[in-house]
Backbone and ligand atoms as CSV (ligand in chain L), in Angstrom:
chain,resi,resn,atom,element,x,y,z
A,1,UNK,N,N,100.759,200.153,57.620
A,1,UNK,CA,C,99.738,199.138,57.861
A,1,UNK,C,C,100.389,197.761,57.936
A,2,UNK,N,N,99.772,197.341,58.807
A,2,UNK,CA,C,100.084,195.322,58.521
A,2,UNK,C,C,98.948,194.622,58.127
A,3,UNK,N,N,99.676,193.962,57.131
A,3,UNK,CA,C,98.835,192.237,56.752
A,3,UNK,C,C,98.901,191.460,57.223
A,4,UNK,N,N,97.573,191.047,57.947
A,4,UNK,CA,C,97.531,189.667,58.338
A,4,UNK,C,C,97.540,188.728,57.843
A,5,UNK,N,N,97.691,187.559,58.021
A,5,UNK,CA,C,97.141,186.446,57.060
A,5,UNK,C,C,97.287,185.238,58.196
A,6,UNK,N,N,96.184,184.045,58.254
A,6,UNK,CA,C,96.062,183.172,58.614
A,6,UNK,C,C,95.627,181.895,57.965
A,7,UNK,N,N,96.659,181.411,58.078
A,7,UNK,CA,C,97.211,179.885,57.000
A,7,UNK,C,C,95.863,178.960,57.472
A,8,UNK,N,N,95.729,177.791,56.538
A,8,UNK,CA,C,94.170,176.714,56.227
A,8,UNK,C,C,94.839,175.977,57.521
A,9,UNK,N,N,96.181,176.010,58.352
A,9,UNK,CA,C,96.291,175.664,59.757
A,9,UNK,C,C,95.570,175.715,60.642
A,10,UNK,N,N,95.373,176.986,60.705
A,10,UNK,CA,C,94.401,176.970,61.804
A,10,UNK,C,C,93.616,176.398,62.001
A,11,UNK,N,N,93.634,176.066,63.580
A,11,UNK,CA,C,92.486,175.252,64.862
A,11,UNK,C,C,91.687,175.507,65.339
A,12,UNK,N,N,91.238,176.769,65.185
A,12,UNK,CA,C,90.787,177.690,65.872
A,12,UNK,C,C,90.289,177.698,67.491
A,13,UNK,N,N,91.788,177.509,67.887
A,13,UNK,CA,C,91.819,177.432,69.034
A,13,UNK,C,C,91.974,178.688,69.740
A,14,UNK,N,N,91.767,179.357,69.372
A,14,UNK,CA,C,91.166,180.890,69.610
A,14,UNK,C,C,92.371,181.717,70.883
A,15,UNK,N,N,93.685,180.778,71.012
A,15,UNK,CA,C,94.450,181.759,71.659
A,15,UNK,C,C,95.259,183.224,71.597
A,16,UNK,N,N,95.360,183.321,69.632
A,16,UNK,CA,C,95.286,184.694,69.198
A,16,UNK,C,C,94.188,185.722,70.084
A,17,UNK,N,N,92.842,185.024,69.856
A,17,UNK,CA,C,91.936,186.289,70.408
A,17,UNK,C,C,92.312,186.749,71.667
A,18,UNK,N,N,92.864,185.519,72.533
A,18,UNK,CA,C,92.830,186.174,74.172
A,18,UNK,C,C,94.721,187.204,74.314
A,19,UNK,N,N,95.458,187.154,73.021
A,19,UNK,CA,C,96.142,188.031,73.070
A,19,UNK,C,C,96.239,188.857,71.810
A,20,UNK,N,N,95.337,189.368,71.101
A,20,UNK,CA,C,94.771,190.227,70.332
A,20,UNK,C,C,93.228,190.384,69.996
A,21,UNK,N,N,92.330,190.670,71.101
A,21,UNK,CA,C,90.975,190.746,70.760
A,21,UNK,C,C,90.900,192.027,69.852
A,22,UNK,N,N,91.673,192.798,69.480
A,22,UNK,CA,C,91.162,193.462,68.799
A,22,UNK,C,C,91.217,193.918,67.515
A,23,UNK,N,N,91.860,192.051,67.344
A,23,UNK,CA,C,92.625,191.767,65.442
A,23,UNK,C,C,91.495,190.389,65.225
A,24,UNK,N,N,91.229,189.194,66.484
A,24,UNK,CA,C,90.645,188.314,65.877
A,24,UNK,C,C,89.590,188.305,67.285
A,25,UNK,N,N,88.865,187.465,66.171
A,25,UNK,CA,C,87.569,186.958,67.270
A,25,UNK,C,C,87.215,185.777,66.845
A,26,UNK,N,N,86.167,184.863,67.554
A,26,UNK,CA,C,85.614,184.030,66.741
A,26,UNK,C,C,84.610,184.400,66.479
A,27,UNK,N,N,83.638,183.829,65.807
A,27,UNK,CA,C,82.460,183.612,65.305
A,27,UNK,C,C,81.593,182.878,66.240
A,28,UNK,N,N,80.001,183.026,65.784
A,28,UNK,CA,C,79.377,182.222,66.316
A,28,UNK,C,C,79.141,180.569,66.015
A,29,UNK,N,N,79.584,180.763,64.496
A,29,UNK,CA,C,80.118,179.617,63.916
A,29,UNK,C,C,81.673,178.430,64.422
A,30,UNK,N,N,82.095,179.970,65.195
A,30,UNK,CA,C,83.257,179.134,65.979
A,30,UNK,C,C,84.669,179.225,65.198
A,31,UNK,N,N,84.349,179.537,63.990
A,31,UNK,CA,C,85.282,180.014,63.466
A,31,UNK,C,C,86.173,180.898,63.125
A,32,UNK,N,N,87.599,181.485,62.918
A,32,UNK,CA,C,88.325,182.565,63.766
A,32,UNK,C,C,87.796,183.577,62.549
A,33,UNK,N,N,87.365,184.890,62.745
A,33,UNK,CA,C,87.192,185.972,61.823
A,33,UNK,C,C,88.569,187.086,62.411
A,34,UNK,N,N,89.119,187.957,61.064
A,34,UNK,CA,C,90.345,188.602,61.501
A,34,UNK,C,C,89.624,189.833,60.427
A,35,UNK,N,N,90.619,190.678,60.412
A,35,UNK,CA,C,90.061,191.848,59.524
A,35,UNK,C,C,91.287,191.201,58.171
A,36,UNK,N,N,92.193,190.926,58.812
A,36,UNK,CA,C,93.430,191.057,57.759
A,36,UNK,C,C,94.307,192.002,57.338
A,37,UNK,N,N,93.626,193.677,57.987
A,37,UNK,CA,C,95.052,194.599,58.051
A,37,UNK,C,C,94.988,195.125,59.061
A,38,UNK,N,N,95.884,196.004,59.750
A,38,UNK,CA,C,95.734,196.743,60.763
A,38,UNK,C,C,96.654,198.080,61.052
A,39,UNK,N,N,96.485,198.548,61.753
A,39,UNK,CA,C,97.306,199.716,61.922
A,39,UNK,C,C,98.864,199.207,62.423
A,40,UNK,N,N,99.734,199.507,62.052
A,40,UNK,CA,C,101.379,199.287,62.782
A,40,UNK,C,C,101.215,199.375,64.149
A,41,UNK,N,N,100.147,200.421,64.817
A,41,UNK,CA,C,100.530,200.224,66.636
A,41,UNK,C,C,99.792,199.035,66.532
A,42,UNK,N,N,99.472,197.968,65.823
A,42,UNK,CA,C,98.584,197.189,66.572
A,42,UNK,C,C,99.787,195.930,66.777
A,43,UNK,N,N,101.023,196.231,66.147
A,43,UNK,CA,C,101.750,194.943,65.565
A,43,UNK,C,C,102.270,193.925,66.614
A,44,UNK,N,N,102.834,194.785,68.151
A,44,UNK,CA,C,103.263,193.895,69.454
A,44,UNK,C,C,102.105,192.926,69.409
A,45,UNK,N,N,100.720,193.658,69.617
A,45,UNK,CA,C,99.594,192.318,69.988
A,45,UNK,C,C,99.570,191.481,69.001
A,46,UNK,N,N,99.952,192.004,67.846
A,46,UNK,CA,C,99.392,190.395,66.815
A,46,UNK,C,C,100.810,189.943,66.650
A,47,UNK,N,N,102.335,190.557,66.619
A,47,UNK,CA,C,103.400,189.418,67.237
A,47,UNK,C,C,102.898,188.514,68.106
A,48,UNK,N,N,102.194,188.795,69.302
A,48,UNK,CA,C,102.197,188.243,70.743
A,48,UNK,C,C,101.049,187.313,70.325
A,49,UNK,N,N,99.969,187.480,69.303
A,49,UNK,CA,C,99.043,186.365,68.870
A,49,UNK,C,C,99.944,185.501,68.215
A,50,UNK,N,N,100.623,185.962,67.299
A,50,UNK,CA,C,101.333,184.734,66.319
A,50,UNK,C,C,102.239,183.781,67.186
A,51,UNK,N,N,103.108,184.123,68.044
A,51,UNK,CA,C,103.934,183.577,68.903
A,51,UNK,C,C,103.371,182.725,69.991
A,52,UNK,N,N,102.010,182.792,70.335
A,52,UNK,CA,C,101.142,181.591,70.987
A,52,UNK,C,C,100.391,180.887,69.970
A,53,UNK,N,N,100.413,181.072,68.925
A,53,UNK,CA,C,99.337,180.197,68.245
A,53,UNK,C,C,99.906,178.658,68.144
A,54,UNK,N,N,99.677,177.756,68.488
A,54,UNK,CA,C,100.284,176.012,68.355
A,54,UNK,C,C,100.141,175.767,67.041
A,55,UNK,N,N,99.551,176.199,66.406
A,55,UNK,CA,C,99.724,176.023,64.905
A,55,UNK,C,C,100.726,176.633,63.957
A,56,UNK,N,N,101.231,177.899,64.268
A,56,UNK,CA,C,101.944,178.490,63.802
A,56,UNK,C,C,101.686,179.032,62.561
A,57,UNK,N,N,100.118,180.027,62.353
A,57,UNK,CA,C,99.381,179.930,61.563
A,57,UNK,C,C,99.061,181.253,61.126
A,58,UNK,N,N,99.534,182.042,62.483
A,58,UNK,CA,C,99.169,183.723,61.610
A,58,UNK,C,C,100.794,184.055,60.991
A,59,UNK,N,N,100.790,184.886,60.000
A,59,UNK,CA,C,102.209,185.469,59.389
A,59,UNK,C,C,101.714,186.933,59.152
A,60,UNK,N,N,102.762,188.108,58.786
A,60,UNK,CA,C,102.281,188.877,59.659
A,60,UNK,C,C,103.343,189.863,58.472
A,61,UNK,N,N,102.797,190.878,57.528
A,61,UNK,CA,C,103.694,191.727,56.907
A,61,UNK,C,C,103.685,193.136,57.489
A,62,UNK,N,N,104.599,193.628,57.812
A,62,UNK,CA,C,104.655,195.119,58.199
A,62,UNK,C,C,105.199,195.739,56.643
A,63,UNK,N,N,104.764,197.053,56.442
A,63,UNK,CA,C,104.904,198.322,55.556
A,63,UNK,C,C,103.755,197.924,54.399
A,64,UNK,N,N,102.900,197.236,55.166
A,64,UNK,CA,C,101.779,197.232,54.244
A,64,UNK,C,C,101.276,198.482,53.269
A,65,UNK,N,N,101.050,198.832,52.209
A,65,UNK,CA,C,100.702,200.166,51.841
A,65,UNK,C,C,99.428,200.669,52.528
A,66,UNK,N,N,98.895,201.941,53.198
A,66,UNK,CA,C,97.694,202.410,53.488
A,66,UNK,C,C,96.843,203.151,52.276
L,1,SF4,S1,S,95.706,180.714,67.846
L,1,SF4,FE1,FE,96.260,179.973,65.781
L,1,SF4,S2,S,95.118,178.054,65.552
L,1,SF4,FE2,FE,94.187,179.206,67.211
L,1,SF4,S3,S,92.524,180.398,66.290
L,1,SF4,FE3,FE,94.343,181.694,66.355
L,1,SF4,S4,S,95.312,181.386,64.342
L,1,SF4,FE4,FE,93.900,179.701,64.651
């Protein structure tokens, strides 16, 4: 499993979602909602979220325990 985590950085400029919709979204509030773990195949897309974010705001543990 991986842990997500997204730092009080965030902008929620919501460019994670358009390269992991299926780790974050926003809200109707506008604000970013994530689950916070995920399966290991999910890890390229939420690399590929963390590595566009301008904030530099998601961090990202692999061998999470399941
Ligand atoms: S890309 Fe970064 S700043 Fe934007 S919503 Fe995602 S975590 Fe927040």
């Amino acid at each position: 499993m991986l842990q997500i985590h997204v730092s009080e950085d965030c902008q929620h400029y919501a460019q994670c979602v358009l390269e992991a919709p299926g780790q974050f979204r926003l809200g109707e509030d506008g604000l970013l909602q994530y689950a916070g773990v995920a399966a290991d195949e999910a890890l390229v897309d939420v690399e590929a979220a963390a590595d566009v974010c301008p904030m530099r705001a998601i961090s990202i543990v692999a061998g999470w325990p399941s």
